[in-house]
Structures are given as structure tokens and as C-alpha cells.
N, C-alpha and C positions, 0 to 999 in steps of 0.2 A: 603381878607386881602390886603390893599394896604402898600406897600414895595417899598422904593428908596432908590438908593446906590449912593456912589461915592465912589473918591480915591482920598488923597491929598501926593507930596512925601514932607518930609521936611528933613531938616540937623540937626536940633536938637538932643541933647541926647533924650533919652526917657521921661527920670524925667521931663526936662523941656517940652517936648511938653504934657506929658498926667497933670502937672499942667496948665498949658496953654486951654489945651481941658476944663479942668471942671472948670476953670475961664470962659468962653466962652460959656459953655453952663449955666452957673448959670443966665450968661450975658442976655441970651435967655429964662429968666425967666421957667426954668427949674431944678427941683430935682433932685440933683444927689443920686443916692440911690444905688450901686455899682460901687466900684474900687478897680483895684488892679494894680498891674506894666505894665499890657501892656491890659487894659479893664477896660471898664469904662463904666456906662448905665446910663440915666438917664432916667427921666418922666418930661409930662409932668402936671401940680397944676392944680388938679379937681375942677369942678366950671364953668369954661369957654365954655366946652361941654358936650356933653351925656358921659358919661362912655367909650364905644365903641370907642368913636372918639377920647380919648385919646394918643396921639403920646409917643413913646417909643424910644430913640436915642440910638445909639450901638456904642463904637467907640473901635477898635480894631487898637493897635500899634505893628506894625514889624519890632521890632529895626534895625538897618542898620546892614548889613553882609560884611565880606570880598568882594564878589561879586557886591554887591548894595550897597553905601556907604551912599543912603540916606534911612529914614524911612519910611516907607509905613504906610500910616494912612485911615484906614477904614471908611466910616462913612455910617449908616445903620440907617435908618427913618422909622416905621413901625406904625401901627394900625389893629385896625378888622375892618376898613370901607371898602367897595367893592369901588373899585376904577372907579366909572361905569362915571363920569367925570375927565378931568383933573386937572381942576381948584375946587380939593379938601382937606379938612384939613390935612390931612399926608402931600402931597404934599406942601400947602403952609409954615407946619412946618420949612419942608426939603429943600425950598429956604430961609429960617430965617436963620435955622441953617448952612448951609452952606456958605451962605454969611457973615455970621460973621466967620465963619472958616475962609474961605477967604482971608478974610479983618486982622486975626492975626497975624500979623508978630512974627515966626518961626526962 
């Protein structure tokens, strides 16, 4: 199962970064098919590969606290392909998506 993480911190309230997130990943030609206040998953529109090679996006929001004033934003890139190269579908999702995360001003 190949699996990529990262972490983005933003300033935003929540509401607006996880509308933000699933504008962005719609962006990214990607289904969103749950959400709720702080998660959010999306797929990605079968056709383009095997089944298997399909990319699943995760994005998990840690509203700011007293201690951390900014919000910790999750993003988790996964599939069932063995990740036995680098230069592989998961991973080329997970630079798509990412870079347009990115690129969102927050």
C-alpha cells in the first residue's frame, strides 16, 4: 500500500480552510465523497487507472488551540499499489495535490 503524508499550518478558521480544501481538491479533479467539520476524503474518478491504482485523499483539520494559534492541516495520499518505484501513481497524485494545496492562499 503506498501511503504519503504531509502537514500544512494555516491561520484560518476551520470552516474556511476545510471549504477551501474541498474547492482544491475538486480542483484536482477529484470526488469528494465525505465531510464533516474537521475531515474530509476524497477519490480519485475511475477510468483513468486499474481499480487498485486508484488514489484516496485524507484531510484532517486541528483547529487552532490556546497553545498553537494556528491550524494543523493533515493531508494523507494513499492507494493499494506497492510502492516498489518512486516515480509512482499515489505518489504523483500526492505532488498534484499538494502543490495546489500549496499554492491556496489560507
Amino acid at each position: 500500500m503506498a501511503r504519503y503524508t504531509t502537514l500544512f499550518r494555516v491561520t484560518s478558521s476551520p470552516t474556511q480552510i476545510r471549504q477551501k480544501v474541498a474547492d482544491t481538491l475538486a480542483s484536482c479533479d477529484l470526488n469528494l465523497i465525505y465531510e464533516n467539520e474537521e475531515y474530509l476524503v476524497a477519490k480519485e474518478k475511475p477510468g483513468g487507472v486499474k481499480h487498485g491504482l486508484l488514489a484516496t485523499v485524507e484531510v484532517l483539520i486541528n483547529p487552532p488551540t490556546v497553545s498553537e494559534p494556528s491550524a494543523r492541516v493533515d493531508l494523507i495520499v494513499q492507494n493499494q499499489e506497492l510502492p516498489l518505484r518512486k516515480d509512482n501513481h499515489c505518489h504523483r497524485i500526492f505532488e498534484v495535490v499538494h502543490q495546489a494545496i500549496s499554492n491556496t492562499p489560507f
